[in-house]
C-alpha positions, 0 to 999 in steps of 0.5 A, spaced: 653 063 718 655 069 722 652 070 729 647 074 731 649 081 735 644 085 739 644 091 743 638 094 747 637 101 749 639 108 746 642 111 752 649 113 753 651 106 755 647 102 748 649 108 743 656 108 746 657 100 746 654 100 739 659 105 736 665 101 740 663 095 737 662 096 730 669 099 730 672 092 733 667 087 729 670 088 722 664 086 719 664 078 724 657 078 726 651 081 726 649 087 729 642 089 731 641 095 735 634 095 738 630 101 743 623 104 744 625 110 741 629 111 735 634 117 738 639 118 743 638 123 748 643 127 752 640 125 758 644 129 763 642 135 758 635 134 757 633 139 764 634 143 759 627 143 755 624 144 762 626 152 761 625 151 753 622 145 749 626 147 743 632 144 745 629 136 744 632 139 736 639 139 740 639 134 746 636 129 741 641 124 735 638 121 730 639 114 731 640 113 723 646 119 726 649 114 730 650 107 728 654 104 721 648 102 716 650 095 716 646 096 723 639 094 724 635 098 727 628 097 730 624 102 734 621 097 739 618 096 746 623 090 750 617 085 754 623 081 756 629 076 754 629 069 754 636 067 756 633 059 754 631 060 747 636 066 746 631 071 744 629 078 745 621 079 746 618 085 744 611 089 745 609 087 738 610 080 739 615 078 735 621 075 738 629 078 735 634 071 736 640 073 738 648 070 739 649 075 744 645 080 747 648 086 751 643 090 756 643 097 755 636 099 757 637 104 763 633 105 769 626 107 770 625 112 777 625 108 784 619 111 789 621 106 794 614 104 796 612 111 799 604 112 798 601 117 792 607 119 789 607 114 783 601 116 783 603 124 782 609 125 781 612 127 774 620 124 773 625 126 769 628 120 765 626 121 758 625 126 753 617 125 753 618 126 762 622 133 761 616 136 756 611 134 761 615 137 766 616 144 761 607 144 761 605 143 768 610 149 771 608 154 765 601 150 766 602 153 774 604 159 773 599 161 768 594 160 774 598 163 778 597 170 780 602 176 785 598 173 792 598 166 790 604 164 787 605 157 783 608 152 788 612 147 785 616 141 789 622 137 787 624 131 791 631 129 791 637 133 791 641 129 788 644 131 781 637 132 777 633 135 782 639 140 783 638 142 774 631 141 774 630 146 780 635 150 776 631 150 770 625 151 774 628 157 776 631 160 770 624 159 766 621 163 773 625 169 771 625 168 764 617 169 764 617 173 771 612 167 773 610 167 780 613 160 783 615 157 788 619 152 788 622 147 793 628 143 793 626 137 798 632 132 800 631 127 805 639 127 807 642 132 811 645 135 805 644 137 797 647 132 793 648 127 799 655 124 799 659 128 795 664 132 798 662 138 803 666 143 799 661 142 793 654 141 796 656 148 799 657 151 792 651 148 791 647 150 796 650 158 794 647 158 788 641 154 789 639 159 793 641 166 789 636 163 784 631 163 789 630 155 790 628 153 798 631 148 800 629 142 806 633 137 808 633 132 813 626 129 814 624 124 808 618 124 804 613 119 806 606 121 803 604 125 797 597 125 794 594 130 790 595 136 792 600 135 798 607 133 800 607 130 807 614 130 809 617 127 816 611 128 822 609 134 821 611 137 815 606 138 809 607 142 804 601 143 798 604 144 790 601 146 784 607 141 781 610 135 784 617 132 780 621 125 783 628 124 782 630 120 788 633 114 785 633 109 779 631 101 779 631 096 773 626 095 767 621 090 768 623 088 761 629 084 765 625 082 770 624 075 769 631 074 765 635 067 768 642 072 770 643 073 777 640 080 778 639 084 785 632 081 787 630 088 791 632 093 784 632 088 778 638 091 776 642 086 773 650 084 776 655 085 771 662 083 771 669 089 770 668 085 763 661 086 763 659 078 763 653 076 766 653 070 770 650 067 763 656 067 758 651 070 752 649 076 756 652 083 758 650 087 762 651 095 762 649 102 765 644 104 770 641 096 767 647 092 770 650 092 777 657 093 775 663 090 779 669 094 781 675 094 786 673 095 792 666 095 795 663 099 791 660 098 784 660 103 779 655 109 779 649 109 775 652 115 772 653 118 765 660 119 765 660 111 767 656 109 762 661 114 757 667 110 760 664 103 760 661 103 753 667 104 750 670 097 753 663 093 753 662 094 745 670 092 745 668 086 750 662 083 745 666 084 738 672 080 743 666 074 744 665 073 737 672 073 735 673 068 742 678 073 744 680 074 751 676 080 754 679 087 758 677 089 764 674 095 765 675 100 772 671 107 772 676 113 772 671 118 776 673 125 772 669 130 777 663 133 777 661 138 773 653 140 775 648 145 773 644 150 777 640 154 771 646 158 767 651 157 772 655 151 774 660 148 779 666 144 778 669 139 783 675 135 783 675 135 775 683 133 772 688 137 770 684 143 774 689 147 780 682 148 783 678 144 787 671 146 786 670 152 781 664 156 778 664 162 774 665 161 766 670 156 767 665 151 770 660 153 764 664 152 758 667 145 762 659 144 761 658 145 755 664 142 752 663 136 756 656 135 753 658 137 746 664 132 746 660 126 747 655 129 742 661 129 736 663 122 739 657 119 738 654 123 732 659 129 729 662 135 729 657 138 726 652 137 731 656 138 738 657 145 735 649 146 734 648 144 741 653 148 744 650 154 745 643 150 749 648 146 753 
C-alpha cells in the first residue's frame, strides 16, 4: 500500500515543493496537494493588480497548470492537522489522512496588538487583498476633488508597503487622480535593516513619484478615519493599507510540533523536519533553521530555494533515504517602485545597487523565470510585459 503524501498551500513554497517532489517520488506514494484556492499567485508581483486589476490573468497559475495528474488536488479551507491521528482536518468537515505532511501554508498579517488596525486596515497577502486594495484607492479618488485630494496611508516600508505605494503612485498619474499617499515606517529608514545604499535608492524614488514618507515614530492607533502615530502625529485617510509583518496560520495553531508560542510559525530543521518525523515544515509557515543565528527569511526567493530541497526531502522519507541540508543562498534584492526598479548585491553584477532598465528587466526576468519553472514557457512570456 503506498503511502499517503500531502502538501498544504499554493504559494511559492507548497507549488515548488509539489513540482520537486513529483520529479523525485517516481511514482513511491501518493501525493495530494491541498489549498483554499486552486491557483498559485505570484505573490511578489501581485501589487500589481493595485494599478490594473487585469493583471490577476498573468500573476495567477492554474494549479491543473501545475502539478502532475496523478496529483490529487482538492480546493479546501485547512481548520487544522492532528499530528495523533495523522490527518489534515478541513473547513468542510472532512478529514484527508496522510503519511507525511509538508506545511506550506504561508502567513496571514501580524498587527502586534495596535488598537483599530485589524479593524481598518486593508493587507496585502492574496490576490482578493490586492483588488480590494485597487477598489478603495479608485473608490477614493473618485471622491476626491482639486482642494480635497484622496489620502491613502501605508503602514510599513518594508518590501510591500514600498511596491504597494509605487503602484499607488503609477495608478494616481495614470488616471490624474487627487492622492495622496503616505508611506509610514516606524524605524529609522525605508526597508529597515538592509544595506544604506539601497534604502537611499529607495527612498530617491519613492520620492520622484510623489510618495511622502515618515519615519521613525511607530503606529500606535488606527480608527476609522485617523492613523495616530507616536505622541503627537495623527494623520486622517480615505484608505489605510497594513504590511508591517507576518504571523503563522491559526490552522497550526493547536498542531503537536514545537512552534514559536508568540507567532505560531512552526521550527523547521536545514532538511525541513519538524520535531514530529511525519511533519515538514516550509516558507513563511516554518521558522527555518540555518547556520548562525538567523533563520531564513520569510522571502520569496527563499521560499523558491527551499522548496526545491523540501519536495526532494519528503520523496527522500518515503524511500527511507537520508535527507540534504538545505542552506538559503541570498541572490540580492531586486524591488519595484511603480515602473521603476533598484538591484542590490545581485550575483555576477560589477555594480552594487543599480536602477534604470537593467533593474526593470532583472525584474521581470526574476519573475517570469519562476512562472516557466512552475507553469511553462508559455506562460512566463505572457506575464512578461505586466511584471
Amino acid at each position: 500500500m503506498s503511502d499517503n503524501v500531502v502538501v498544504l498551500g499554493s504559494g511559492y513554497a507548497g507549488a515548488g515543493a509539489v513540482k520537486s517532489l513529483e520529479s523525485n517520488l517516481d511514482g513511491r506514494a501518493d501525493v495530494t496537494w491541498i489549498s483554499d484556492v486552486d491557483y498559485h499567485l505570484v505573490l511578489h508581483e501581485s501589487h500589481r493588480c493595485i494599478r490594473d486589476p487585469s493583471v490577476r490573468e498573468k500573476v495567477t497559475i492554474p494549479v491543473e497548470e501545475v502539478k502532475s495528474p496523478s496529483t490529487t488536488f482538492r480546493q479546501a479551507t485547512v481548520e487544522g492537522v492532528d499530528t495523533d491521528e495523522r490527518v489534515v482536518e478541513l473547513g468542510d468537515g472532512d478529514e484527508v489522512p496522510y503519511d507525511y505532511l509538508l506545511v506550506g501554508i504561508g502567513s496571514r498579517t501580524a498587527f502586534f496588538g495596535i488598537e483599530g488596525l485589524r479593524e481598518y486596515a486593508l493587507t496585502l497577502k492574496s490576490l482578493d487583498d490586492a483588488l480590494s486594495i485597487h477598489d478603495a484607492v479608485s473608490e477614493a479618488a473618485a471622491a476626491a476633488t482639486r482642494d480635497d485630494p484622496a489620502t491613502v496611508v501605508v503602514g510599513g516600508a518594508g518590501l510591500s508597503g514600498i511596491q504597494t505605494a509605487g503602484e499607488i503612485a503609477e495608478y494616481r498619474d495614470d488616471y490624474g487622480a487627487n492622492i495622496d499617499i503616505e508611506l509610514v515606517e516606524g524605524l529609522e529608514r525605508v526597508l529597515p535593516n538592509s544595506d544604506p545604499e539601497l534604502q537611499g535608492a529607495l527612498r530617491k524614488r519613492l520620492e520622484a513619484a510623489d510618495v511622502n514618507i515618515h519615519t521613525g515614530e511607530f503606529i500606535g492607533e488606527v480608527d476609522e478615519e485617523t492613523v495616530y502615530i507616536g505622541d503627537d502625529t495623527q494623520m486622517d485617510y480615505d484608505v489605510l493599507i497594513w504590511t508591517g509583518g507576518i504571523t503563522g496560520r491559526e490552522a497550526v495553531a493547536d498542531a503537536n510540533v514545537d512552534k514559536d508560542d508568540r507567532s505560531n510559525r512552526i521550527f523547521s530543521e536545514m532538511t525541513f523536519e519538524t520535531d514530529d518525523d511525519r511533519v515538514f515544515a516550509i516558507g513563511d509557515a516554518a521558522i527555518v533553521d540555518q547556520p548562525g543565528d538567523d533563520p531564513a527569511p520569510p522571502t520569496a526567493q527563499a521560499a523558491w530555494q527551499a522548496a526545491e530541497v523540501a519536495g526532494e526531502n519528503l520523496a527522500r522519507r518515503v524511500k527511507g533515504q537520508p535527507l540534504t541540508e538545505w542552506t538559503y543562498d541570498d541572490k540580492g534584492t531586486v524591488v519595484s517602485v511603480g515602473e521603476e526598479a533598484v538591484a542590490h548585491d545581485v550575483k555576477f553584477f560589477p555594480i552594487s545597487t543599480f536602477g534604470g532598465k537593467p533593474a526593470e528587466i532583472l525584474k521581470k526576468g526574476i519573475a517570469a523565470r519562476w512562472i516557466a519553472d512552475v507553469s511553462s514557457v508559455g506562460n512566463a512570456l505572457d506575464a512578461w510585459p505586466d511584471m
